[in-house]
C-alpha positions in Angstrom: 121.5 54.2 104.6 123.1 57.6 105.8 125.8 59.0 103.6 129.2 60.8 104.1 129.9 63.6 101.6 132.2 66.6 101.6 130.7 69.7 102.6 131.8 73.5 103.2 131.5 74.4 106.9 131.4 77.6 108.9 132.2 76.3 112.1 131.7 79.8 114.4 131.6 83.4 113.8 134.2 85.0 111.4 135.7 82.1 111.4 137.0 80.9 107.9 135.3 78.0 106.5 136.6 74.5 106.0 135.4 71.6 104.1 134.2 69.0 106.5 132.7 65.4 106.4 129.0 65.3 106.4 126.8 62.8 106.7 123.5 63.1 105.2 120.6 60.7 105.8 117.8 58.8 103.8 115.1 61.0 102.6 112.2 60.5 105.0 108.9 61.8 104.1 108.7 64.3 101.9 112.2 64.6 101.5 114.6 64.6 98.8 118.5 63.6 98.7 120.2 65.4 96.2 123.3 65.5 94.3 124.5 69.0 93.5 126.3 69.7 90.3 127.0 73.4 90.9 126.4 76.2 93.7 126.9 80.0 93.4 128.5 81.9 96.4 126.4 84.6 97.5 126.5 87.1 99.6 123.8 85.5 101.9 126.1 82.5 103.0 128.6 85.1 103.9 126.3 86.7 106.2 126.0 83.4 108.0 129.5 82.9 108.3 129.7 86.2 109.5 126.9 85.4 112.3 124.2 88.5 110.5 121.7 85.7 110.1 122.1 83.8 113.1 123.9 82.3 116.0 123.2 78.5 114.9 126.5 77.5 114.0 127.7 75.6 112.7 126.9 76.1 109.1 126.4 73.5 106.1 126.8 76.8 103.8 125.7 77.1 100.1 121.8 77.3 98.8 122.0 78.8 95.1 122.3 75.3 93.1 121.8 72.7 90.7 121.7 69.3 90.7 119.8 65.7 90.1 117.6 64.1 92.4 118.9 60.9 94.1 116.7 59.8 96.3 113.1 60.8 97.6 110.8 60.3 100.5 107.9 58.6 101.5 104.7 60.7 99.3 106.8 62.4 97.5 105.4 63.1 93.5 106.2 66.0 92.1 109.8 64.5 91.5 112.1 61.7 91.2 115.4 59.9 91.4 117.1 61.9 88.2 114.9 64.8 87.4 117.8 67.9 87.3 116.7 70.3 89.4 117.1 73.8 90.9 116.8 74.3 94.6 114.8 76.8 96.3 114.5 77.9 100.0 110.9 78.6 99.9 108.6 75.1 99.8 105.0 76.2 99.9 102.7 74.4 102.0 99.7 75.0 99.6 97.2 75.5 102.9 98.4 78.7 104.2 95.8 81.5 104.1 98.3 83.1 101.0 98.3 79.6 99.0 94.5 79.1 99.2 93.8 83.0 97.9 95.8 82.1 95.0 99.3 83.8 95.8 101.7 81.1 96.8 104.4 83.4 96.3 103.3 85.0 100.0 103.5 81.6 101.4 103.4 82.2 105.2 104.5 78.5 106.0 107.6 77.6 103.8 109.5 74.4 105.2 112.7 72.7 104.8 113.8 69.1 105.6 112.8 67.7 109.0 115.8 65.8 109.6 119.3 67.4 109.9 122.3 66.8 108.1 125.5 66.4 110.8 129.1 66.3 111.4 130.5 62.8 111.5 131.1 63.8 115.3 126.6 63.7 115.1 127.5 67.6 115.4 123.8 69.1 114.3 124.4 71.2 110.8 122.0 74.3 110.3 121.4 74.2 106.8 121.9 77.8 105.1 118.1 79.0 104.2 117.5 75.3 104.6 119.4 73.6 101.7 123.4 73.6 102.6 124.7 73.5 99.1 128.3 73.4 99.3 128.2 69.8 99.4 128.1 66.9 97.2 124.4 65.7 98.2 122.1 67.6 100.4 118.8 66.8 101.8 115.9 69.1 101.2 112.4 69.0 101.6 110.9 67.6 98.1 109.0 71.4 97.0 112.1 72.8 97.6 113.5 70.9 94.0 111.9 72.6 90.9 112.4 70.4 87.4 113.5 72.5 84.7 115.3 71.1 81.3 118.9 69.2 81.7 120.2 70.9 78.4 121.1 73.9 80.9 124.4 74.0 82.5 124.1 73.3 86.0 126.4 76.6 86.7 124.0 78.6 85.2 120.8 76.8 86.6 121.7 77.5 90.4 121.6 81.0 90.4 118.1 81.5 89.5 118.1 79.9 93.4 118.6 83.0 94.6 120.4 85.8 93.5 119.8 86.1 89.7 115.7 84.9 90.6 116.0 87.9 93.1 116.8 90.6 90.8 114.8 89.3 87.9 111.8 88.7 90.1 111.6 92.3 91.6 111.6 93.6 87.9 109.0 91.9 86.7 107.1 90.1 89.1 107.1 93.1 92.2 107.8 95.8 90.1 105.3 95.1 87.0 108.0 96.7 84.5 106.5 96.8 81.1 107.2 97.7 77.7 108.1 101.5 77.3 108.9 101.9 81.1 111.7 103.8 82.4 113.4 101.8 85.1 116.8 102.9 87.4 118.4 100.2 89.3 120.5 101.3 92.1 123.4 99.0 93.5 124.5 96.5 90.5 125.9 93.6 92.1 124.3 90.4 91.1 120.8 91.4 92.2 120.8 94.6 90.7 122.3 93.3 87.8 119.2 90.7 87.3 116.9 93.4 87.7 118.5 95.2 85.0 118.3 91.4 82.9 114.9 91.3 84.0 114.2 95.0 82.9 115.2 94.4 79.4 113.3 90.9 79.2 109.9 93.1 80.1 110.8 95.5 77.1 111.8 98.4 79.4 112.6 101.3 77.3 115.1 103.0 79.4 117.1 101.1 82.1 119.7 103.2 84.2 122.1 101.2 86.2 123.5 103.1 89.0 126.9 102.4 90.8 130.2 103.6 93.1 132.3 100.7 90.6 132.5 101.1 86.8 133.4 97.6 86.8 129.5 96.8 87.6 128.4 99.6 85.4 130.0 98.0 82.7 128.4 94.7 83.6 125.3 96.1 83.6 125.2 97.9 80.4 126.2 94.6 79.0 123.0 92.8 80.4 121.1 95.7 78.6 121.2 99.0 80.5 120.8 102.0 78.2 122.5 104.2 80.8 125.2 104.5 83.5 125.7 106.7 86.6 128.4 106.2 89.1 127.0 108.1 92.0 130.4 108.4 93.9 131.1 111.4 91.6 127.3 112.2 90.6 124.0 112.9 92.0 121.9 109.7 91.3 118.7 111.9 91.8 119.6 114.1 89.4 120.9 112.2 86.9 117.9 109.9 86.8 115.6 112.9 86.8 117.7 114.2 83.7 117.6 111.1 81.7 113.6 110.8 82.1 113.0 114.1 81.0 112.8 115.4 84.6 110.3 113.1 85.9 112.2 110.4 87.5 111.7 106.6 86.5 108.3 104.4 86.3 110.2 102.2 88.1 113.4 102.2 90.7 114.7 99.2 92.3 116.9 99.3 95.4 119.5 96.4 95.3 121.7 97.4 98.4 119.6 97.3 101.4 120.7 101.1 103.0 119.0 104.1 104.0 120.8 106.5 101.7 120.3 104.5 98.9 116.5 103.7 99.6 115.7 107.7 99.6 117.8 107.6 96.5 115.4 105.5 95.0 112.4 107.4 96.9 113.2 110.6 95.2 114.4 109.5 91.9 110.7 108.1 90.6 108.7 109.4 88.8 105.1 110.8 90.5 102.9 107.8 91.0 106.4 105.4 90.4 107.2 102.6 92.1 109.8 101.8 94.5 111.1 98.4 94.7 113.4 97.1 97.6 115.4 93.9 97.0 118.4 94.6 99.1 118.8 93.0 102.6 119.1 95.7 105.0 120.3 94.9 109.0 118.0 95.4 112.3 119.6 98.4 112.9 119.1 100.4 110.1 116.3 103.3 110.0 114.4 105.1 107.4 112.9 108.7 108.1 111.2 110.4 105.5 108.2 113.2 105.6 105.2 111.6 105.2 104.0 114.0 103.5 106.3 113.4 100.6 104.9 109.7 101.0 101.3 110.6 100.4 102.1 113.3 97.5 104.2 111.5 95.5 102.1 108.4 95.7 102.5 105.7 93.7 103.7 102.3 95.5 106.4 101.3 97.9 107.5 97.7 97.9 109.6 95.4 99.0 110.1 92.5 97.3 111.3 89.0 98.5 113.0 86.4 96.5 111.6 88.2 93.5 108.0 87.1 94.3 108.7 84.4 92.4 107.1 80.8 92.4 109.5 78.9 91.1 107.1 75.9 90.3 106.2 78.7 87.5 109.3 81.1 87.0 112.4 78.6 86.7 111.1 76.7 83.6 110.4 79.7 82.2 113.4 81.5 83.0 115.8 78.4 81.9 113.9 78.0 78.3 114.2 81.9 77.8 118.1 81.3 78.5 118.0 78.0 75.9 116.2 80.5 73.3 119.3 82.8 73.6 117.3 85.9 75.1 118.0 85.9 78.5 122.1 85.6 79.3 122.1 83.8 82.4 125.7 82.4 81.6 126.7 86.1 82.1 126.3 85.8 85.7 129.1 83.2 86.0 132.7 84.9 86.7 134.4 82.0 87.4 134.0 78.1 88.5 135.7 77.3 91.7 136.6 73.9 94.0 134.6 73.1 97.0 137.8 74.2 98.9 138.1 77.4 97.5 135.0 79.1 98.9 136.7 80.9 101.1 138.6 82.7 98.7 135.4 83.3 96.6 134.3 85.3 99.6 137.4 87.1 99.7 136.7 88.3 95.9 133.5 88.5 96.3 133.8 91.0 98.9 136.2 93.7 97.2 133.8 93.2 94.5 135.8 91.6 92.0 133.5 88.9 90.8 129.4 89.0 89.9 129.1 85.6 90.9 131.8 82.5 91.6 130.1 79.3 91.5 131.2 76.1 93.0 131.1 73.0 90.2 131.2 69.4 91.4 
């Protein structure tokens, strides 16, 4: 039997977002109905309000969460009613020409839930990346839930969902770092931020965090960067360069998405480096650079997406590294928030005033 739950809404563009009745159904095959404990605010759900994703509205907001399973489907296995879970927006189909070679973190055939959630009007809801968080039960397809151990907090869980799993994913999983390697991390929100978590995890040597906002160069230092540059008064090229004995980093990852800040991170590796872009850029945005500098500096240009991570293997890891006590997760968390104050989360998350805010149930 369908049921009605509160849920954050973003009803058209720009609009601010209100918390609605929705009504969610029975899990049909391969589906899962769960109840959500916790779910960070990221920047991704306000580019849906904002209409940068799409023009689908309206929203069922929220993706980077925790919860327990409630209810599941028709052939579903891998989990079951009370398994604690984190949600992901990437269910691989495990046929795809990516899955059978053995790298299902390429997946070219994700999926979500079939059936949509819906306003108690029978409004169709659009899902944010196919999982509409901010609500007290969601429905998801099953490989969407990953099981990891319940000792975790749930506030803590979620944001290996997306943004923490995005930052520590590009470290280690696209950008091989390794013990000894130099690595600078440009942008140090709460991507960049992993990355610099996930940097120190692989035994990086050096790890420069690069920033306009001391506030985030102070966050970063804390999650184990060995340096700080805040490139609104300094030359982030440079200063790299100078702090790897002129050669530049092993490693650079890009955590804002822009063309200034991508040749940034083009120029400030080391020969034979690696470049590694995590931020989002828009369709509009252009990179020129001389080829030539492309094939004489070689190394590898990549761009990495949701950390290349598989969560069926990364978020049990990742949680039991955080229940050791060497990987602060909890860090991340600025601040718990209601349901109805997500739009004031946005607000502080947009002047920058928070790493993450995460809404607890």
């Amino acid at each position: 039997m369908a049921q009605e739950v509160r849920g954050v809404i973003a009803p058209g563009k720009d609009q601010p977002v209100r918390v609605e009745t929705v009504v969610v159904p029975d899990p049909g095959p391969g589906e899962a109905v769960v109840r959500v404990q916790a779910c960070g605010v990221c920047h991704t759900d306000l580019h849906y309000k904002q209409g940068g994703i799409s023009d689908d509205f309206p929203f069922l907001l929220g993706h980077e969460a925790a919860g327990v399973v409630e209810a599941v489907g028709d052939g579903v296995t891998d989990v079951a009613p009370g398994d604690f879970v984190i949600l992901n927006w990437r269910a691989v189909c495990g046929s795809c020409r990516a899955c059978l070679r053995g790298r299902p973190w390429y997946c070219f055939n994700t999926h979500n839930a079939k059936q949509k959630m819906t306003l108690a009007d029978g409004t169709e809801l659009s899902p944010a990346l196919g999982i509409g968080a901010f609500a007290e039960k969601t429905l998801v397809a099953a490989g969407q839930c990953t099981k990891v151990d319940p000792a975790v907090s749930p506030a803590v869980a979620g944001l290996l969902g997306c943004g923490v799993m995005a930052g520590i994913g590009a470290a280690i999983n696209t950008g091989n770092v390794g013990r000894g390697d130099s690595v600078a991390v440009i942008g140090c929100g709460g991507v960049g931020c992993a990355a610099v978590a996930g940097s120190r995890l692989a035994g990086a040597a050096e790890i420069i965090a690069v920033d306009i906002d001391d506030r985030k160069l102070e966050t970063a230092r804390k999650l184990g960067a060995t340096h700080t540059v805040n490139s609104r008064n300094t030359d982030p090229v440079e200063a790299i360069r100078e702090l790897t004995g002129g050669f530049g980093a092993d490693v650079v990852v890009e955590a804002v998405g822009r063309p200034e800040t991508y040749k940034q991170a083009f120029y400030a590796r080391d020969l034979a480096g690696t470049v590694v872009l995590v931020g989002v850029p828009t369709p509009e945005m252009r990179l020129e650079l001389p080829l030539l500098d492309v094939f004489g500096r070689g190394g590898a240009l990549k761009s990495s997406w949701y950390g290349d991570c598989l969560p069926s293997r990364d978020f049990p890891m990742l949680i039991d590294l955080h229940l050791q006590g060497r990987l602060p997760l909890d860090a991340f968390v600025t601040e718990t928030v209601r349901l109805d104050e997500v739009e004031k989360a946005f607000e502080r998350m947009h002047h920058g005033d928070v790493l993450r805010s995460v809404v607890v149930f």
